[in-house]
C-alpha positions in Angstrom: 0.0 0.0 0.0 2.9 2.5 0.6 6.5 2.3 1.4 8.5 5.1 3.9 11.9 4.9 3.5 12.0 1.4 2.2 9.7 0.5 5.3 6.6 -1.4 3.3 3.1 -1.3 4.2 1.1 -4.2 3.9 -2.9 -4.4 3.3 -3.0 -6.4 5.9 -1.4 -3.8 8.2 -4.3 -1.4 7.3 -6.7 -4.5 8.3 -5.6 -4.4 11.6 -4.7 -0.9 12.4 -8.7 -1.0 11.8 -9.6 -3.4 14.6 -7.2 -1.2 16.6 -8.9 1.8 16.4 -11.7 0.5 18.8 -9.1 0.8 21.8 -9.2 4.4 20.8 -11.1 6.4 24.3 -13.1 8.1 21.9 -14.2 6.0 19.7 -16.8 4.4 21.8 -16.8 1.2 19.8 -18.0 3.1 16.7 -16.9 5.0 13.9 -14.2 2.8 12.7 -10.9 4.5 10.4 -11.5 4.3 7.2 -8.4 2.8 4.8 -7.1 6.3 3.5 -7.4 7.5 7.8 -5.3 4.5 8.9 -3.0 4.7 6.1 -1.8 7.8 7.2 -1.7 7.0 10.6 0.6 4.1 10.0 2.8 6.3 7.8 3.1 8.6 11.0 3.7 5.5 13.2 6.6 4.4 11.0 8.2 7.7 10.7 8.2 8.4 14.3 9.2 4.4 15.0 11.9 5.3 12.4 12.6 8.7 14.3 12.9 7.0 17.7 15.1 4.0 16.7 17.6 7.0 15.4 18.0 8.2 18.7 17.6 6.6 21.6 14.8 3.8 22.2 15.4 2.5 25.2 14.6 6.0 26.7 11.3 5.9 26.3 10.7 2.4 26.1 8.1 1.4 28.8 8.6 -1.1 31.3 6.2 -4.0 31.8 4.4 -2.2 34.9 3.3 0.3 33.0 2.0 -1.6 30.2 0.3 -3.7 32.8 -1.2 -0.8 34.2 -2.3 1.2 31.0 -4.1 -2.1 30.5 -6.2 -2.6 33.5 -6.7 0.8 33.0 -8.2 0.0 29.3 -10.6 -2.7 30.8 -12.2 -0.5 33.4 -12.4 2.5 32.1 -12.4 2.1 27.7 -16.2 3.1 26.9 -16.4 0.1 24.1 -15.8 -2.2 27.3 -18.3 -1.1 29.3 -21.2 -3.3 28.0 -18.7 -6.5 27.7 -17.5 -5.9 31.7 -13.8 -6.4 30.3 -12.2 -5.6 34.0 -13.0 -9.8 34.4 -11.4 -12.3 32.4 -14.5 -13.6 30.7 -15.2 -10.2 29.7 -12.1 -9.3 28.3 -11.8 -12.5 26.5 -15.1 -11.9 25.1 -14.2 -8.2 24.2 -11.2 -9.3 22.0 -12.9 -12.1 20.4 -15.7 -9.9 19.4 -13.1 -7.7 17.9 -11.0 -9.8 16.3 -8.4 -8.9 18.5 -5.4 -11.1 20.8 -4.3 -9.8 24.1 -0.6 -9.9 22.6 -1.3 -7.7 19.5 -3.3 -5.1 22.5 -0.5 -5.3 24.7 1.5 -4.4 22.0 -0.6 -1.3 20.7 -0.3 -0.4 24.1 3.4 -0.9 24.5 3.4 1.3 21.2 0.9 4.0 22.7 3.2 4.6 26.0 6.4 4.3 24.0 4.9 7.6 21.8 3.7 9.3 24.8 7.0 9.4 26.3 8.9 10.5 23.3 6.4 13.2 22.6 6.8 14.7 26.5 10.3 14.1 26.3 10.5 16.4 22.3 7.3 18.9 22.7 6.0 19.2 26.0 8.2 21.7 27.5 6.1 24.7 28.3 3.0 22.8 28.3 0.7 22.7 31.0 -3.0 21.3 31.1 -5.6 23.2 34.1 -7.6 21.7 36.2 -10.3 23.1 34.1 -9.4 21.7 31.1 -9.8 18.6 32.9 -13.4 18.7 34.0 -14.8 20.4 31.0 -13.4 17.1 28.8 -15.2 14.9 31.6 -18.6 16.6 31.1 -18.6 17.5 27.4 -16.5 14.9 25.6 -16.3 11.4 28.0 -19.8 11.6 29.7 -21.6 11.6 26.9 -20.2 8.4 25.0 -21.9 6.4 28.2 -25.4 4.9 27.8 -27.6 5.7 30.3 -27.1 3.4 33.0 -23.9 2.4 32.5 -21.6 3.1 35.3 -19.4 6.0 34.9 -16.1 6.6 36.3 -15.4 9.5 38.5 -13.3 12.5 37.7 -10.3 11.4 39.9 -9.9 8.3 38.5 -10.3 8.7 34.8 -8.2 12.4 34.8 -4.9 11.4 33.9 -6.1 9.8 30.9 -7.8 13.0 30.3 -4.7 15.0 31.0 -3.1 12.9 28.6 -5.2 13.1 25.7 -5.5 16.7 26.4 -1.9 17.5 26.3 -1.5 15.4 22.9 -4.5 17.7 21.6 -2.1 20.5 22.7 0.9 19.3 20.9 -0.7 18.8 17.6 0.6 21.7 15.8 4.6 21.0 16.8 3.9 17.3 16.2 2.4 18.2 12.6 5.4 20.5 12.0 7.8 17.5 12.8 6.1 15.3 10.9 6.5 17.4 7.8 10.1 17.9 8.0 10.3 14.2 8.0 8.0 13.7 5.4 10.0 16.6 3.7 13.7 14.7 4.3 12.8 11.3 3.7 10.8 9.3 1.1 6.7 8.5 1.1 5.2 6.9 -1.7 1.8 5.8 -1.4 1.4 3.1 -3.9 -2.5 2.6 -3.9 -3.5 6.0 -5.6 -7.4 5.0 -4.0 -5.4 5.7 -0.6 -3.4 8.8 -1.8 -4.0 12.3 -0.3 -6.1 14.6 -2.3 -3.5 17.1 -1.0 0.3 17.1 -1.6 2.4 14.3 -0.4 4.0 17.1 1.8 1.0 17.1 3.8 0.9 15.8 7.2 -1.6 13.0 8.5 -2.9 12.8 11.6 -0.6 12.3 14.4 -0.9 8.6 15.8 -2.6 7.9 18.8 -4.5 11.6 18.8 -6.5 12.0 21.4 -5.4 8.7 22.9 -3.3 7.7 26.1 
């Protein structure tokens, strides 16, 4: 489907960066990526991968812990696990299976999403601070309202450093999309299925992968 700097994209990687995107906390279980969408997220996930490995990996590689934590995390609080009670193992099981999803390949999107959110504090967010504020206007206008009525909700306290989070990667947007295009700019992407090519120049940036998720 595309190659970036002789890293290939498969169809198959599209395929599956689809069944990700229901792990996203605003996705609710709906509104899936469409191909051209998680095309260019994977062609930000390989640059940045690409970007990382160049410096220095291990230095924002998470340790086990955390991934176990961002994890438990996912299967209390993710909105698309409410209805399948992931936070038990039946759940969970249930949850995956329903998405054709493993627990490897989502501990490994997860290792992925904490790997990302340390290298983008470590680069961009110097100077950038997220209010209290901030915090609970998210909770009442933007998570709240993905839950049914009836389900249980989490409260503030417990779910606010995901908001913060998602929040401060909302923030950084506009330096992450400038660094993007300088390495869209100094390297080579060629999108090879002209169905999935921007209708803008190939300068353009995409999204920045994981927006708006922990």
């Amino acid at each position: 489907m595309a190659v970036v700097n002789r890293h290939v994209i498969l169809a198959s990687d599209l395929d599956d960066e689809i069944q990700l995107s229901v792990l996203e906390p605003n996705s609710g279980g709906e509104g899936q990526l469409t191909r051209q969408q998680a095309l260019d997220e994977l062609i930000s996930r390989t640059l940045i991968e690409q970007q990382i490995r160049e410096e220095d990996a291990q230095a924002v590689a998470p340790t086990q812990e955390e991934v176990n934590a961002r994890l438990n995390e996912m299967r209390t609080e993710l909105p698309a696990c409410v209805n399948q009670n992931c936070a038990t193992e039946a759940g969970w099981k249930a949850f995956l299976a329903s998405h054709g999803l493993t627990a490897e390949r989502v501990a490994a999107y997860v290792r992925y999403r904490l790997e990302i959110l340390s290298f983008v504090e470590q680069r961009f967010r110097q100077g950038i601070q997220i209010s209290p504020q901030q915090i609970e206007t998210y909770y009442h206008d933007t998570l709240l309202p993905q839950y049914a009525p009836g389900q249980t909700i989490p409260p503030l306290d417990q779910v606010a450093p995901r908001i913060q989070e998602i929040l401060l990667e909302q923030q950084v947007n506009a330096l992450f999309d400038n660094w993007l295009t300088n390495l869209r700019q100094q390297g080579d992407v060629e999108v090879l299925d002209s169905s999935l090519a921007p209708a803008t120049s190939t300068t353009d940036t995409p999204n920045a992968p994981g927006k708006g998720t922990p």
